[in-house]
C-alpha positions, 0 to 999 in steps of 0.5 A, spaced: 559 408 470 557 415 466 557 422 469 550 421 469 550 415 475 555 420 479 550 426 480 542 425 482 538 426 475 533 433 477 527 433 474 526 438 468 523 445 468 516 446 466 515 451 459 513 457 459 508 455 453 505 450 458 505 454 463 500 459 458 496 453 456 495 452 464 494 459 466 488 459 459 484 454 462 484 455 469 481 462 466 476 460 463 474 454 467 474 460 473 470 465 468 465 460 467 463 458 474 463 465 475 459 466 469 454 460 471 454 462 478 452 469 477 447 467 471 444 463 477 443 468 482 439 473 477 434 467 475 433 464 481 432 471 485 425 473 484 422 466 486 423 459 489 429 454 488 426 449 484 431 442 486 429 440 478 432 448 475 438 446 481 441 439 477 439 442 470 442 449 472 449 445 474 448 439 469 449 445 463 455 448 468 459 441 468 459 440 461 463 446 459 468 444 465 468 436 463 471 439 457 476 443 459 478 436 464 478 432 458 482 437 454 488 437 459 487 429 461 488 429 452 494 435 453 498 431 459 497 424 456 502 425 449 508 422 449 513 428 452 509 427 459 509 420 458 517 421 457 517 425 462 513 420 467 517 415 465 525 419 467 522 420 473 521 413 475 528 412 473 531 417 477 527 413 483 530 407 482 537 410 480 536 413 487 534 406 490 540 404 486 544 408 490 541 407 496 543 399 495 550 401 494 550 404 500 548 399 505 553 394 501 558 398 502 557 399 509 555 391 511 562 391 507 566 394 511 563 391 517 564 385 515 572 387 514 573 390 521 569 384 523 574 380 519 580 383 522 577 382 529 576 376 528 583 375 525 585 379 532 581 374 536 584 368 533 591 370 534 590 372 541 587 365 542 593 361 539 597 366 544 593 364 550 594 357 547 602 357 547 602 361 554 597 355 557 602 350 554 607 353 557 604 354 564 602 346 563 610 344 561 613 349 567 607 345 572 610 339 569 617 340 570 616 344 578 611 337 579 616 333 576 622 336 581 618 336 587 617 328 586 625 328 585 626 331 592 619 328 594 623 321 592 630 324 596 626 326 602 623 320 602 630 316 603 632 320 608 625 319 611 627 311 610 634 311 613 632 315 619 626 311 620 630 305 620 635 307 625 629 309 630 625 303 629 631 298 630 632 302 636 625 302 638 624 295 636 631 293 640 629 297 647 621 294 646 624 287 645 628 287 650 625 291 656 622 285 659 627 281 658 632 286 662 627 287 668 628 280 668 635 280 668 635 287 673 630 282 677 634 276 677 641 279 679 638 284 684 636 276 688 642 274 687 646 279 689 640 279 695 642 272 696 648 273 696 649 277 701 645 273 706 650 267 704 655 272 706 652 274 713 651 266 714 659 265 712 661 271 716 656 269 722 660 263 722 667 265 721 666 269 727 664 263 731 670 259 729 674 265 731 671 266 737 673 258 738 680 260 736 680 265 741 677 261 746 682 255 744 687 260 745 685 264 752 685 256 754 691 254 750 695 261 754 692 259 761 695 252 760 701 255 757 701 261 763 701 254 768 706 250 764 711 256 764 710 257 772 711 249 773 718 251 768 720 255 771 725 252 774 726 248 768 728 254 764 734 255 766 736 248 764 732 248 758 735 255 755 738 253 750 731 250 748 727 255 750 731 260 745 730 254 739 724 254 740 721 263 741 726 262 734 721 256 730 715 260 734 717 267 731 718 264 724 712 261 724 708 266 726 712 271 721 710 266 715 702 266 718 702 273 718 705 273 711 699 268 709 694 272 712 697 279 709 697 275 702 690 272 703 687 279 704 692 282 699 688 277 693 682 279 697 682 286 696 684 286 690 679 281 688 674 285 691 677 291 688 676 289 681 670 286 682 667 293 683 672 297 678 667 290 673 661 292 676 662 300 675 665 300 668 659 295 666 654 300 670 658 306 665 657 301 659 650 300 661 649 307 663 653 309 655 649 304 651 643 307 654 645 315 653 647 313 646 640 309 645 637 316 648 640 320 644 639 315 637 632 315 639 631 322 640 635 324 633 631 318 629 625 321 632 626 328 631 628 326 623 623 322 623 618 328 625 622 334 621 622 329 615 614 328 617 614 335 617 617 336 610 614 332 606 607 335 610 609 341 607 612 339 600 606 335 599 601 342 602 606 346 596 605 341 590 596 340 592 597 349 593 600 348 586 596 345 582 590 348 585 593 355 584 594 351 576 588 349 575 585 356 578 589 359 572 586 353 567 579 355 570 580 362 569 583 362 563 577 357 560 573 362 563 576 369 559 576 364 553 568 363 554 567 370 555 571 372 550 568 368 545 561 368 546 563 376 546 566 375 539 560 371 538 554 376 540 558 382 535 558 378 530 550 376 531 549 383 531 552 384 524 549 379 522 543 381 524 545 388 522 546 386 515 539 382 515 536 389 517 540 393 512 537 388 507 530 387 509 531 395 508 534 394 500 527 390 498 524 395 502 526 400 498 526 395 492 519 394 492 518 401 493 521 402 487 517 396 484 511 399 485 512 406 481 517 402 475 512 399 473 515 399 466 521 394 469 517 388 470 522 383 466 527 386 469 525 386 476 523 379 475 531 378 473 533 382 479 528 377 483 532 371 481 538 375 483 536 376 490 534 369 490 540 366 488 544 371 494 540 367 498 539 361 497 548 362 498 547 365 505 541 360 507 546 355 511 548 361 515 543 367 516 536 363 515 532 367 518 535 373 513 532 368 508 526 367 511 525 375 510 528 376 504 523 371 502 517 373 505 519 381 501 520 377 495 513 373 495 510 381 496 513 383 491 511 378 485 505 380 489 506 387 487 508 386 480 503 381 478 498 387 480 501 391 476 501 387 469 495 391 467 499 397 467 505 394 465 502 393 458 498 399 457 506 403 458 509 397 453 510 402 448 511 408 451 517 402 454 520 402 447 520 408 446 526 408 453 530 403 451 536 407 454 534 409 459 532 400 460 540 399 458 542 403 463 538 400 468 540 394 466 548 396 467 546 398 474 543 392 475 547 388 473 553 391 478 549 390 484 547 383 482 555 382 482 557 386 488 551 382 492 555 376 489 561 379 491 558 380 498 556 373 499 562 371 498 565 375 503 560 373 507 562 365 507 568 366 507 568 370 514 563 364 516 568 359 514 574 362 518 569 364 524 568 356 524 575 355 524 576 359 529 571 355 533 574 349 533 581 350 534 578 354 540 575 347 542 581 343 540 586 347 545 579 347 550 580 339 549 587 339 549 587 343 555 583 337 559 587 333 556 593 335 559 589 337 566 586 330 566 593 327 565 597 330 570 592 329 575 592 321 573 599 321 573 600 325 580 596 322 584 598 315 584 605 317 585 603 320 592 599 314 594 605 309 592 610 314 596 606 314 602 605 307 602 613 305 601 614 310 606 609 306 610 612 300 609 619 302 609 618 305 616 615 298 619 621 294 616 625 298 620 621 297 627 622 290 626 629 290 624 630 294 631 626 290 635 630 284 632 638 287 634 635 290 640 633 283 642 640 280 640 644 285 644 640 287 651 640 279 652 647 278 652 649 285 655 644 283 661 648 276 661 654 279 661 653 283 667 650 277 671 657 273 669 662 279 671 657 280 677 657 273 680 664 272 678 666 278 683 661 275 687 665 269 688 671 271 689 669 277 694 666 271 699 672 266 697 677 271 700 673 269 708 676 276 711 671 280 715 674 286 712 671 286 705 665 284 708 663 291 708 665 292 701 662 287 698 655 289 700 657 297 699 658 295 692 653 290 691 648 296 694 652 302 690 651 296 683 643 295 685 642 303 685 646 303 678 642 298 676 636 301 678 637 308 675 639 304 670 633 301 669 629 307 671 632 311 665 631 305 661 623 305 663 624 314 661 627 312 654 622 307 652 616 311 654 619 317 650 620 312 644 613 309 645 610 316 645 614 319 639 613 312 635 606 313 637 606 320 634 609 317 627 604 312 627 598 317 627 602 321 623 602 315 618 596 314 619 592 320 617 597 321 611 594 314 609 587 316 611 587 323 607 591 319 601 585 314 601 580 321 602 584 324 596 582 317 592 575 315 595 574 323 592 578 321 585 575 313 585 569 316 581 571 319 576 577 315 574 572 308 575 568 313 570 573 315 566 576 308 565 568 304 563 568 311 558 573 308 555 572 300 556 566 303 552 569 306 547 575 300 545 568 296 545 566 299 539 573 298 535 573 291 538 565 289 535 567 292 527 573 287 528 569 281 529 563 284 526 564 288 518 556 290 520 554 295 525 547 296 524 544 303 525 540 303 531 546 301 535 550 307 533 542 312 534 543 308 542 550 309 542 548 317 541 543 317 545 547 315 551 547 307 552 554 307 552 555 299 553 551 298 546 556 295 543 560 292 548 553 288 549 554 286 542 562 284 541 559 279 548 554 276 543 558 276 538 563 271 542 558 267 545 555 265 538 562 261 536 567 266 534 571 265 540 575 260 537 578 266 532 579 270 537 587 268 538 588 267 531 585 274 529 589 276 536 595 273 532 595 275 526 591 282 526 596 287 530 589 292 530 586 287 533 591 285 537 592 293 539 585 294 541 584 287 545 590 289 549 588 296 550 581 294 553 584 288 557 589 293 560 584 299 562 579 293 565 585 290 569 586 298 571 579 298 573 579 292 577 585 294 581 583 299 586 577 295 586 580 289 589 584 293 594 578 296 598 574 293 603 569 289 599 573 289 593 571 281 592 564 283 592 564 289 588 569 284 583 564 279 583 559 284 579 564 287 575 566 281 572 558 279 571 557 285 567 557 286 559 564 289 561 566 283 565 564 277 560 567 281 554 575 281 558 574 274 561 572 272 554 578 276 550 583 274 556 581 267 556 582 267 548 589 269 548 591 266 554 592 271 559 589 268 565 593 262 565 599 265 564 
């Protein structure tokens, strides 16, 4: 540009001999007024105003004025003045000019900063973007080691789990059968006893014959020793031999009974060190079986207790995970819709600024009426502009139209005098070649500014959609984890379930082999030590034997009385796991009635979609109307479809397009897959069968009959 576009042109000062030629008329325009006006005065002083006088009086005083008017019309309108006219017109429109790069300067540096601001915002995402990517991965692995600890407490659970209940089940199954055998050792020993008393009742009457057989037998002796007395003397040698045979006799009697009574008493002793060793025995098997049971027991409930609290962690976790992901996608909302509504404003901004340049334009327009084939170059200028930014500002288009529409209006009013100033035109050439650079450089720099403003669209809509490939992603990743976490804790608690009930039965069986040969033994040991006692027939013993059978009913009494203490204490701790098994499993089915929907929702989603793929493979033509009703929300067009397509005929292709196809193949495995994941968890609940049935009535159902019947999965 030249020095001339750099200051603003001042309009030229007026001549001094224009401004005598000004002054000269004026005055004598002034003077014949004041002439007329005082000729008047002295005419129509000594009589009445005539209205016919008055309009001659003034007719004559507008003639000379009239000329002097046309006189200076006649001055002004020569070619300087009309030079003149026309600089003035180019200086406004260089001033508009000027004002327009202002304003393209301006909108260009606010689309820079917002450029910038927008580079800022996405870098911040993409940060962000990493920075939930590793949040999820460090949640993945926290989940992935709590499951490993979950997994280890669950052994522990199982291994003390399975001592308490082959503890409990053994005390449970041989309860009854030791009351029974307490009942019958306690009759025996009863019975015992009265055999006892009526063996001792008999041996003492046979003593007191003895003793009265005695008593008769010394009286008889006593009269025999009196009647041979006399005799004695001649029978003492006899009377000797025989007090000897008598003495050795009655020696070896004494030595009898002194051995009898010896094996008596230590019968009798070793029956009640058996029957005390077996009551210590019992007594320790009890005490050991107590102690087992409550060590089981307390195992079981403190590992309740943990896996409680690691499971309350992991659900603390993940909602604490999830806040965060909410959180996150909530400041990406905000963030972005911020982002948004700033450039909306500097769009809107921009469109202001524009609609104020065609402002100023047609301004312009009205006064260089002399620029006509020019304006209509720089209207063609200006619609191009916007023909580029229609996709992106349409309500700036529809401005900038309307203010184009106005100012062919104006221009077309202004033709008439377009052609009257076409000489005085060529006269301005100059002036014309530089208008027509200006121009020419605003054209540029409003190509230069569309450009700039595509490209900053172009990366806003880049930005935009990495924002929702990360959003997706993100419930990608979220909907995984909860998918993939969810049924591992089902299945844990369900084979904790079942290994705990393993273990009762497995108790319930040892305990049933071991109380019973226990219980056998000691009637056994005690019936033996019985029968020996009573073999021995010394009343001497009789006292011991029943203190020890009464000292073996306590033993056993509190024995079974302890017994009776433990299996309640088992009982009641087996019943306090029970409940706890039950109400995990209860808020394990809670947490998938909860999830049950949205998985069955997720699952027919799919199931939908491996449909579509399924129907362009058996079928090349998809008409347009599926696809309008597939967009329009009836997602099981297309499965509707790939059934009737099956039902016509082409099912016997099925197994040979599964076989040499591994498209086809892919998709049919994929969708016989998520239906089965689908029936699964159906088929467990209470009326599976019944929601099964329908299942399988529907479009879905028919196309995974038919594709597993084709390819002979629902025979293997």
């Amino acid at each position: 540009m030249t020095d001339l576009d750099d200051e603003p042109l001042a309009p030229p000062p007026v001549s001094t001999g224009e401004k005598l030629v000004l002054g000269g008329l004026g005055l004598v325009a002034f003077l014949w007024i004041a002439a007329m006006i005082g000729m008047a005065m002295s005419a129509f002083g000594e009589r009445t105003l005539d209205p016919v006088d008055a309009i001659k009086g003034i007719s004559m005083a507008c003639g000379p004025l009239a000329l002097i008017v046309a006189v200076l019309i006649l001055w002004q309108r020569n070619s300087a003045r009309e030079a003149q006219r026309f600089a003035d017109v180019a200086r406004n429109v260089r001033m508009e000019s000027l004002a327009l790069d202002a304003v393209l300067g301006l909108a260009s540096r606010r689309l820079a900063e917002d450029r910038v601001a927008v580079a800022d915002q996405a870098d911040k995402l993409l940060l962000l973007a990493d920075q939930t990517a590793l949040k999820l991965r460090e949640a993945t692995d926290d989940i992935a080691r709590e499951i490993a600890e979950l997994g280890r407490r669950t052994k522990d659970l199982d291994a003390a789990a399975g001592t308490a209940r082959v503890d409990m089940g053994v005390l449970l199954a041989d309860l009854p059968r030791a009351e029974e055998q307490t009942r019958l050792l306690a009759e025996t020993i009863r019975s015992t006893g009265v055999g006892a008393h009526e063996q001792a009742a008999a041996l003492d009457a046979v003593l007191a014959g003895i003793s009265s057989r005695a008593k008769d037998a010394e009286e008889s002796a006593a009269g025999a020793a009196n009647r041979l007395s006399g005799q004695l003397s001649h029978i003492g040698g006899a009377s000797e031999i025989a007090a000897r045979a008598i003495e050795d006799a009655s020696q070896r009697m004494t030595a009898s009974v002194d051995g009898v009574l010896g094996r008596a008493t230590e019968a009798v002793e070793r029956t009640r060190q058996g029957i005390i060793a077996q009551g210590e025995a019992i007594g320790t098997m009890i005490d050991r079986a107590q102690a087992s049971s409550e060590a089981a027991a307390k195992q079981a409930a403190d590992a309740l207790e943990r896996q409680d609290g690691l499971g309350s962690q992991m659900i603390e976790r993940l909602q604490r995970g999830l806040a965060n992901v909410e959180a996150r996608f909530t400041e990406l909302d905000e963030t972005g819709r911020a982002r948004t509504e700033k450039l909306g404003q500097a769009l809107g901004t921009l469109g202001g600024h524009v609609e104020r340049v065609m402002a100023s334009l047609n301004d312009g327009g009205t006064a260089a009426t002399t620029f006509i084939n020019r304006a209509e170059t720089l209207r063609g200028a200006i619609n191009a502009c916007l023909a580029e930014l229609g996709e992106s500002l349409p309500a700036a288009l529809s401005e900038l139209e309307a203010q184009a529409g106005r100012s062919r209006e104006l221009i077309a009013s202004a033709g008439p005098e377009a052609e009257k100033l076409n000489a005085a035109a060529r006269e301005a050439s100059n002036a014309l070649d530089a208008a027509r650079t200006a121009l020419e450089e605003r054209r540029a720099a409003i190509d230069t500014l569309a450009d700039a403003i595509d490209l900053r669209l172009t990366a806003a809509h880049e930005g935009t959609t990495s924002l929702g490939d990360a959003i997706r992603d993100v419930d990608a990743e979220s909907a995984k984890l909860a998918d993939s976490t969810s049924p591992q804790l089902v299945d844990a608690l369900i084979r904790v379930r079942e290994t705990a009930t393993q273990a009762a039965e497995r108790a319930r069986e040892a305990l049933g082999t071991i109380i019973p040969r226990s219980a056998e033994a000691l009637g056994d040991a005690g019936r033996e030590a019985l029968e020996k006692a009573v073999e021995g027939q010394v009343e001497s013993q009789i006292e011991r034997v029943r203190t020890v059978s009464q000292t073996a009913i306590e033993a056993t009494q509190a024995a079974a009385a302890r017994l009776e203490e433990q299996l309640a204490r088992i009982a009641e701790t087996s019943a306090s796991v029970d409940q706890q098994i039950a109400e995990g499993k209860e808020s394990v089915e809670s947490y998938d009635r909860d999830n049950f929907s949205r998985r069955v929702a997720l699952l027919i989603d799919s199931l939908n979609s491996t449909s579509i793929d399924v129907t362009k493979l058996l079928s090349n033509e998809t008409s347009d109307s599926s696809w309008a009703s597939y967009l329009k929300g009836d997602r099981g067009v297309f499965t509707r479809r790939a059934v009737r397509l099956i039902d016509n005929g082409e099912a016997r292709e099925i197994a040979k397009h599964y076989e040499e196809e591994p498209e086809f193949r892919e998709q049919v495995n994929r969708y016989v897959h998520d239906f089965e994941t689908l029936l699964r968890p159906i088929l467990s609940t209470r009326d599976g069968s019944t929601l099964a049935v329908i299942l399988l009535s529907s479009d879905m159902g028919k196309l995974y009959v038919a594709l597993a019947q084709a390819i002979e999965r629902l025979r293997a």
